[in-house]
C-alpha positions in Angstrom: 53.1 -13.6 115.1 49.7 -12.6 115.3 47.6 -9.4 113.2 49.3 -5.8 114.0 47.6 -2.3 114.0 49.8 -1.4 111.1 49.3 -4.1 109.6 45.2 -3.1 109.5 45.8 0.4 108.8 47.7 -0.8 105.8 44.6 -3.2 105.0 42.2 -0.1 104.9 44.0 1.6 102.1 42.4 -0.6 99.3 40.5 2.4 97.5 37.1 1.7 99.1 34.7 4.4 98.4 33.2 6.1 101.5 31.4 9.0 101.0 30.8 12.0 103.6 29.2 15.3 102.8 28.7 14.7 99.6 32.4 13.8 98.8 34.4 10.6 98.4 37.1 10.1 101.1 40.5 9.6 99.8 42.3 7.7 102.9 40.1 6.3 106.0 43.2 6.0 108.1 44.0 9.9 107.8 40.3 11.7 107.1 39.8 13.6 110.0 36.6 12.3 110.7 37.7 8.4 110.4 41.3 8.4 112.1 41.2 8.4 115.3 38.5 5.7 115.2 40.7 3.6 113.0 43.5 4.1 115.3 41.4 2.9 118.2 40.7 0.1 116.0 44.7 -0.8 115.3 45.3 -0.4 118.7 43.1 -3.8 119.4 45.6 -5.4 117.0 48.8 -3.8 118.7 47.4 -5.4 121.9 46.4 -8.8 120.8 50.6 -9.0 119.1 52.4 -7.5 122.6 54.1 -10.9 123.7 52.6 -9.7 127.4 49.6 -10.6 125.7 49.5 -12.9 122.7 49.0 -16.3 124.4 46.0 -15.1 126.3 44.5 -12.9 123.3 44.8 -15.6 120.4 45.4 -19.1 119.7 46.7 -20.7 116.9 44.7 -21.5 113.5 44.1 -25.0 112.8 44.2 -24.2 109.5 47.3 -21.7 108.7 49.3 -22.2 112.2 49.2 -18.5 112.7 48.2 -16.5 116.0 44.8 -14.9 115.3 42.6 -13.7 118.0 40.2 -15.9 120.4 37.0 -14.5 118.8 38.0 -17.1 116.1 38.0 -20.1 118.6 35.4 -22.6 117.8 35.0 -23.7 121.4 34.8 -27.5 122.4 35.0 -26.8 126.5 33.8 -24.5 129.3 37.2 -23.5 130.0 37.4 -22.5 125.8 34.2 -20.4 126.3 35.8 -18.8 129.1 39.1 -17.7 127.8 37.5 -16.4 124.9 35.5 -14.3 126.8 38.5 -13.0 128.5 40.1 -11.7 125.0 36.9 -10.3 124.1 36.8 -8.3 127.4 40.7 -7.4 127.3 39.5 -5.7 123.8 36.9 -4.3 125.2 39.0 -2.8 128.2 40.6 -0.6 125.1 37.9 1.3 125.1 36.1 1.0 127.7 33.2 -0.7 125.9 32.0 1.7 123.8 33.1 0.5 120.4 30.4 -2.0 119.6 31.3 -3.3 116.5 34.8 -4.3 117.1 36.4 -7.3 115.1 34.9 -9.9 117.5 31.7 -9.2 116.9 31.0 -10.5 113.6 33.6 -13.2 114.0 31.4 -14.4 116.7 28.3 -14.5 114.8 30.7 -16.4 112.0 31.8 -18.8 115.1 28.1 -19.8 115.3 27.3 -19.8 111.7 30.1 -22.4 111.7 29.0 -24.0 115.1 25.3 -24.3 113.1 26.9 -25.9 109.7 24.3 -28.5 109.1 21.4 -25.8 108.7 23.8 -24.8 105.6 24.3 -28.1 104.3 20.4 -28.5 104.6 20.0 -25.7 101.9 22.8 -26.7 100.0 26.2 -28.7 100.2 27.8 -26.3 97.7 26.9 -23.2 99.8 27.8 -24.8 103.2 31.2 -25.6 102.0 31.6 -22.0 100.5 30.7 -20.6 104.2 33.2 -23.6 105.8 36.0 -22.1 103.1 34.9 -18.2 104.2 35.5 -18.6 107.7 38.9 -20.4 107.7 39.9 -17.1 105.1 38.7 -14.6 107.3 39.7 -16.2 110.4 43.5 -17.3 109.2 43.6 -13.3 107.9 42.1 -12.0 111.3 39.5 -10.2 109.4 37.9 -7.0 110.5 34.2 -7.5 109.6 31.2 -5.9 109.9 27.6 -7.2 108.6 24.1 -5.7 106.8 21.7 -7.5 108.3 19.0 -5.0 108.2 16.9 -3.5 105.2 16.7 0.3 104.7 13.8 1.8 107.2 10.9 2.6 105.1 7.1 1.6 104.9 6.3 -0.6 108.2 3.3 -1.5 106.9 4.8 -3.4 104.1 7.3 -6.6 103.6 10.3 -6.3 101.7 8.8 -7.1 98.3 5.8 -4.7 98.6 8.1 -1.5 99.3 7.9 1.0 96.5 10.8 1.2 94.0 12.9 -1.7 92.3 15.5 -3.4 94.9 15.2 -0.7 97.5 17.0 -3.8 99.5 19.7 -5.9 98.4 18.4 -8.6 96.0 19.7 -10.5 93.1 19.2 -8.8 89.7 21.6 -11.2 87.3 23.5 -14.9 87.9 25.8 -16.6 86.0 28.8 -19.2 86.2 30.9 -17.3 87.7 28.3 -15.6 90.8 25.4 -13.4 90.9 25.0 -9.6 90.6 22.8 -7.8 93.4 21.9 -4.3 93.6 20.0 -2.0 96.7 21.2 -1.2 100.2 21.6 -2.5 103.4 22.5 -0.8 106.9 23.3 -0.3 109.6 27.1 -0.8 108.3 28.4 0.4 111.7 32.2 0.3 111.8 32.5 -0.4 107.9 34.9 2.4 107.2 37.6 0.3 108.8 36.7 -3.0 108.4 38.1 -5.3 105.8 35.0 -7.6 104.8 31.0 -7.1 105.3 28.7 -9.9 105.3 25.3 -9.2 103.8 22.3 -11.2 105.2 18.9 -11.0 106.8 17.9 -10.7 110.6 13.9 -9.8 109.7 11.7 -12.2 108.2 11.2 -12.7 104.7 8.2 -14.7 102.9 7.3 -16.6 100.0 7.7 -14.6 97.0 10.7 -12.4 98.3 13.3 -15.1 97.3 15.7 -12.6 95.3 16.2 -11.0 98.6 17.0 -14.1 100.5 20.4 -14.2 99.9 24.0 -13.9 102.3 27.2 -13.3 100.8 30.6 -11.8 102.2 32.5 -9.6 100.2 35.7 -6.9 100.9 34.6 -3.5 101.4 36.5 -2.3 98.2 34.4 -4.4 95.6 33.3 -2.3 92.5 30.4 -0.9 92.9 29.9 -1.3 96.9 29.1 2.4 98.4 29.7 3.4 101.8 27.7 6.0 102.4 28.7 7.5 105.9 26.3 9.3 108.7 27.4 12.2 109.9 31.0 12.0 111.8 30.7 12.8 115.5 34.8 12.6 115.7 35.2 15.3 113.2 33.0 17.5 115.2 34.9 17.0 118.3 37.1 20.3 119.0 39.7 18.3 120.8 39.9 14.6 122.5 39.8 17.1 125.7 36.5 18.7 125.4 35.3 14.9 123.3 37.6 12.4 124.8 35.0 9.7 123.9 33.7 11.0 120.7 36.8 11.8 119.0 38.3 8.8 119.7 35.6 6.0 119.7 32.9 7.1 116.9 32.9 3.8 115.0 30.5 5.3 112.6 27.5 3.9 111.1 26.8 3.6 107.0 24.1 3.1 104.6 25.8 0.5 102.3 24.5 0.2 98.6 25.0 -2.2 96.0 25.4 -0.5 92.6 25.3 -4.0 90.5 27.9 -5.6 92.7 29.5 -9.3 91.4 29.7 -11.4 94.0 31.4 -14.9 93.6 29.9 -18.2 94.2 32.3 -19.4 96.2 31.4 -16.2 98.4 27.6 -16.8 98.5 26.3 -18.8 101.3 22.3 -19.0 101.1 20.7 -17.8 97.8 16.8 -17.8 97.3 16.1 -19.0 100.2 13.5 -17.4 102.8 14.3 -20.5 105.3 17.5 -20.2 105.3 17.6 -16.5 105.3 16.1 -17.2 108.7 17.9 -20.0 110.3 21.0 -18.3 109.3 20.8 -16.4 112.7 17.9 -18.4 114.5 18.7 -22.1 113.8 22.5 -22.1 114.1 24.5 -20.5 117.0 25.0 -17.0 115.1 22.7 -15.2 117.5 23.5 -16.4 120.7 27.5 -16.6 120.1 27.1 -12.5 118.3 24.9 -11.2 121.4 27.0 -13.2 124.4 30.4 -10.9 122.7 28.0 -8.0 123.0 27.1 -8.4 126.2 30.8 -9.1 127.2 31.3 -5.8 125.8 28.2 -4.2 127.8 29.5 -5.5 131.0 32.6 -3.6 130.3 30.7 -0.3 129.5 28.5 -0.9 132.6 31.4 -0.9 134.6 33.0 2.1 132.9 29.3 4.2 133.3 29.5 3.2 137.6 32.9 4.3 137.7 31.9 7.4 136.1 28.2 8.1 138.4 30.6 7.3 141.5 33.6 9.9 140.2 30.8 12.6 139.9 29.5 12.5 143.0 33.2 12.4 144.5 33.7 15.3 142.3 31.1 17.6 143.5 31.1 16.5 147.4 27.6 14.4 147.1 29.1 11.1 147.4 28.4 10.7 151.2 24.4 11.6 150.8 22.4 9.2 151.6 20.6 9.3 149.2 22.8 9.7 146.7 24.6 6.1 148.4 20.9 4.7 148.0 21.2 5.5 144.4 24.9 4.7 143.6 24.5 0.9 145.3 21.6 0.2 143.0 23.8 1.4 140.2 26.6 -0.8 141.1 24.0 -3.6 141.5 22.5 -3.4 138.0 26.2 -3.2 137.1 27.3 -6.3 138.7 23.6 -7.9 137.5 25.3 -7.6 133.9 28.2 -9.2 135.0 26.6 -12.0 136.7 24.3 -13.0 133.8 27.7 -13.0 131.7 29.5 -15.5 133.8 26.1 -17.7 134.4 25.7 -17.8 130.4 29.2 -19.6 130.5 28.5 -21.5 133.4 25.0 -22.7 131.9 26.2 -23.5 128.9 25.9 -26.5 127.1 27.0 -28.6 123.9 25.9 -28.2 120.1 27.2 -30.0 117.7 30.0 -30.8 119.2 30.4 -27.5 120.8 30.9 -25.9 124.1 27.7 -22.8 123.6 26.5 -20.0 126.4 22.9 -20.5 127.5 20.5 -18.9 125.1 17.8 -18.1 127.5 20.4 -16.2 130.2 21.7 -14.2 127.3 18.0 -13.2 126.0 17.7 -12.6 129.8 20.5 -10.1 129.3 19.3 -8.4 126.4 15.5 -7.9 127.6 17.1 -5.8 131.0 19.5 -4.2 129.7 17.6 -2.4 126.7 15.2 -1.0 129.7 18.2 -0.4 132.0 20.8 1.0 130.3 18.4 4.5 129.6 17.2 4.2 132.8 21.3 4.1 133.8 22.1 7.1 132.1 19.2 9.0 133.0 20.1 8.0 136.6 23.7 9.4 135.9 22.2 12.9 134.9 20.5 13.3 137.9 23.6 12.8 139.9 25.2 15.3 138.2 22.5 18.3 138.2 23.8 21.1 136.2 27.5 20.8 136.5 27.8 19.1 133.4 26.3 22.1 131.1 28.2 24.5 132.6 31.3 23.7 131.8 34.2 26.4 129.6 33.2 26.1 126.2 36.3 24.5 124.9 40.4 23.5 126.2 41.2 27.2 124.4 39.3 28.8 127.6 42.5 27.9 129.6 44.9 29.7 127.3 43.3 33.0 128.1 44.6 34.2 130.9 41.7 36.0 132.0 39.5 33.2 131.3 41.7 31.0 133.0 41.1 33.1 136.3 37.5 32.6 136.1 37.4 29.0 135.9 40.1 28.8 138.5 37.6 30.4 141.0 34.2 28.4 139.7 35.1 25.3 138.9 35.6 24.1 142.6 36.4 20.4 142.8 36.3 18.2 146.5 38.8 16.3 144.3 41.4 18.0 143.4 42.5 21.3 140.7 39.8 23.1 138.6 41.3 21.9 135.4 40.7 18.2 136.7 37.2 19.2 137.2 36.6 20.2 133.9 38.5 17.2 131.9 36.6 14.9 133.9 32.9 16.4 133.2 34.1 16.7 129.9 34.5 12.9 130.0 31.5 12.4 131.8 29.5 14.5 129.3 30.6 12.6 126.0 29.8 9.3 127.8 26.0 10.9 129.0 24.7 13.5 127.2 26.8 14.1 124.0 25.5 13.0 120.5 27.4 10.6 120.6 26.2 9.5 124.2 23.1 9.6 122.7 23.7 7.6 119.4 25.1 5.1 122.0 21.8 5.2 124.5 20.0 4.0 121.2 22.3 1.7 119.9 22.4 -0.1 123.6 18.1 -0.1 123.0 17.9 -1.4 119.5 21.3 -2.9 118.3 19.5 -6.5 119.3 16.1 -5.2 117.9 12.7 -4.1 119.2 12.5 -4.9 122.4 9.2 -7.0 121.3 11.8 -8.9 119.4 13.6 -9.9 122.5 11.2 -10.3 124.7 10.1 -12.9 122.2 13.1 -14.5 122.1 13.2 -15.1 126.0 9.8 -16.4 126.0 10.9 -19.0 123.0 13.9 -20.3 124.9 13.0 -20.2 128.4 12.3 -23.7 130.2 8.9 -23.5 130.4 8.6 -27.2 131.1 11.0 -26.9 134.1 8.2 -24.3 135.5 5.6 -26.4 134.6 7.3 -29.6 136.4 7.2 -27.3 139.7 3.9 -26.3 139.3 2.8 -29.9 139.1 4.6 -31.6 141.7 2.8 -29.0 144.1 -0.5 -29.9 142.9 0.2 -33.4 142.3 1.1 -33.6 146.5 -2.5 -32.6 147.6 -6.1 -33.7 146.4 -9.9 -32.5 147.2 -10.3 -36.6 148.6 -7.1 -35.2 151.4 -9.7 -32.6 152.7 -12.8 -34.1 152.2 -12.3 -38.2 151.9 -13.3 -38.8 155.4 -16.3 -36.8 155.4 -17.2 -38.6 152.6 -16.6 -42.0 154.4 -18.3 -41.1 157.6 -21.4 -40.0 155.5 -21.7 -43.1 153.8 
């Protein structure tokens, strides 16, 4: 048996406290700006269990002997990496890439925390073991987690300890023998209204003098004292999954997530007052790599969804045959495959560590740099394919239930497809996925959910093989000399 969708929904009803417009939410799983997206979310679960699919989706714990999904797999072999890809993707598939925090995200950043276990046991042996002893309980559960890696936005031209107001970040205020108490917030939070666990840590750089901050820890989302304070819901605002199909079914939502004095066990705290370690928890172990290869599994997905969409609109509105409008669809389909390439040659690159069967780091920096400038450039593409056919569009699914209404669109909304009504349900699709908010919460999130782009350009210049280039470089110059040119000159003129 392996994890079900109602098995999760059931999970979520633990008496976490999410707030939205200025209210606590009761029940996640029936809010109506949270349930469809849980749904989505249970329906990973219900596909993962279907016997058509369990042996492919999951494997079986070393630990507990139960089926829990492949994002769990601590792979020893090319062929590992590979079929845990493929569950990743068949996840993905669900939803056609656009929820980017599913489950296997922050298992796989947990896959190469684990993968990365002596830069624990470096910083502690107590610590490491309490991370060892996290991972087998959230992966024999089949956790749902999501992480705060990130500090609240505020004064750039400060560090963490310099920013005005006490704890403004998470950061140790008490300890004792049983744990220590933090208090401040975190974010982003994304997909923490249905996710069972959060892991608290740091992606940006901390220094000497900042240790109370330097601290990771897991906890469930219904400790005391943990808030979940929710952005605006894009779902709830969706008149109908007709006019939203994408919105009201895929908004995974995003939090602020504050700690009002929260206790957190030690046997839940995995690097405390550490700046070092706060830093090789991501950069030094596999986390990085193993959490941004899932992502761009799951991009390669959505890159394929977004070309099936640019090549349905101009189908849709007769343009498809124009050559110039072919010029632009093939380079579409190109960057689209590009993605796809630079997954497969991550697996085929990989290599060992520790034991471990890893994707190439450098290929899936590679990944990240393009894709943060391309996937705007994508959309913005997508628009121009489009012109104005997706603004003018009936204002909502009621506009057919008026008789006279429906006459108009009948006679306007021409398709070289097929009925007007199929018109307008696909624009409406290709609308939420291009120009919606929640297209454009997504066009941001694809920029910046790996960091500045400085950041990752950084990254690809620290992990390229620069020596390889170098070698190249050398053995060209080291093939030719000034005495090849001039030696015999030189002879004859002594």
């Amino acid at each position: 048996m392996a994890k079900t969708g109602a098995q999760h929904l059931e999970s979520l009803r633990d008496g976490r406290e999410v707030f939205l417009d200025g209210k606590k939410v009761d029940d996640v799983t029936t809010h109506p700006a949270y349930k469809n997206a849980v749904a989505a979310a249970a329906r990973l679960y219900d596909f993962q269990a279907d016997p058509e699919n369990i042996e492919w989706m999951t494997f079986e714990s070393p630990t507990s002997g139960e089926r829990v999904n492949r994002c769990w797999q601590l792979t020893k072999s090319y062929e590992e990496l590979v079929a845990r890809r493929r569950a990743i993707e068949g996840w993905s598939r669900l939803s056609g890439g656009w929820l980017g925090r599913s489950p296997d995200h922050i298992a796989s950043s947990m896959v190469g925390q684990v993968m990365g276990m002596p830069v624990f046991e470096n910083h502690s042996k107590e610590r490491a073991a309490a991370l060892k002893d996290y991972f087998q309980y959230a992966r024999d559960a089949d956790h749902y987690m999501t992480y705060v890696i990130i500090n609240p936005q505020s004064d750039r031209t400060k560090s963490t300890g310099e920013q005005d107001g006490e704890c403004y970040a998470t950061a140790v205020v008490d300890e004792d023998a049983e744990g220590i108490t933090v208090r401040g917030a975190k974010m982003l939070g994304t997909g923490s209204i249905m996710a069972n666990e959060v892991l608290f840590a740091n992606i940006q750089p901390l220094k000497p003098g900042e240790e109370k901050y330097a601290i990771s820890f897991a906890i469930p989302m219904n400790t005391k004292g943990l808030k979940i304070m929710s952005r605006r819901s894009y779902e709830e605002s969706a008149s109908s999954t007709y006019d939203y199909p994408l919105s009201s079914q895929f908004d995974e939502n995003d939090a602020l997530v504050y700690c009002d004095d929260v206790k957190v066990p030690w046997d839940r705290v995995f690097i405390y007052k550490d700046t070092d370690t706060a830093r090789a928890q991501f950069q030094d172990t596999y986390a990085h790599y193993m959490q941004n290869y899932q992502a761009m599994t799951r991009l390669m997905v959505k890159m394929q969804f977004q070309v099936g969409i640019a090549r349905r609109i101009t189908e849709t509105i007769g343009t498809s045959g124009m050559p110039a409008v072919a010029e632009k669809l093939g380079h579409l389909a190109a960057q689209a495959a590009m993605v796809e390439g630079l997954v497969y040659g991550m697996e085929s690159g990989g290599s060992m560590y520790n034991g471990y069967y890893v994707p190439d780091r450098n290929l899936m920096y590679t990944a990240q740099v393009l894709t943060q400038q391309l996937y705007p450039e994508f959309v913005t593409s997508m628009r121009e394919l489009a012109g104005g056919g997706l603004i003018m569009l009936p204002s909502s699914a009621e506009d057919f239930a008026n008789p006279e209404l429906n006459k108009y669109i009948n006679a306007t909304q021409k398709s070289a497809l097929g009925s007007s009504e199929e018109k307008v349900k696909f624009m409406k699709l290709a609308w939420d996925a291009i120009g919606s908010e929640f297209a454009s919460r997504h066009t941001q999130y694809e920029m910046f959910y790996a960091g500045a782009q400085f950041v990752t350009r950084n990254h690809a210049l620290r992990t390229y093989d620069w020596d390889r280039s170098a070698k190249l470089v050398d053995s060209i110059l080291d093939s030719y000399s000034l005495e090849d040119v001039i030696g015999d000159h030189r002879i004859a003129a002594e």
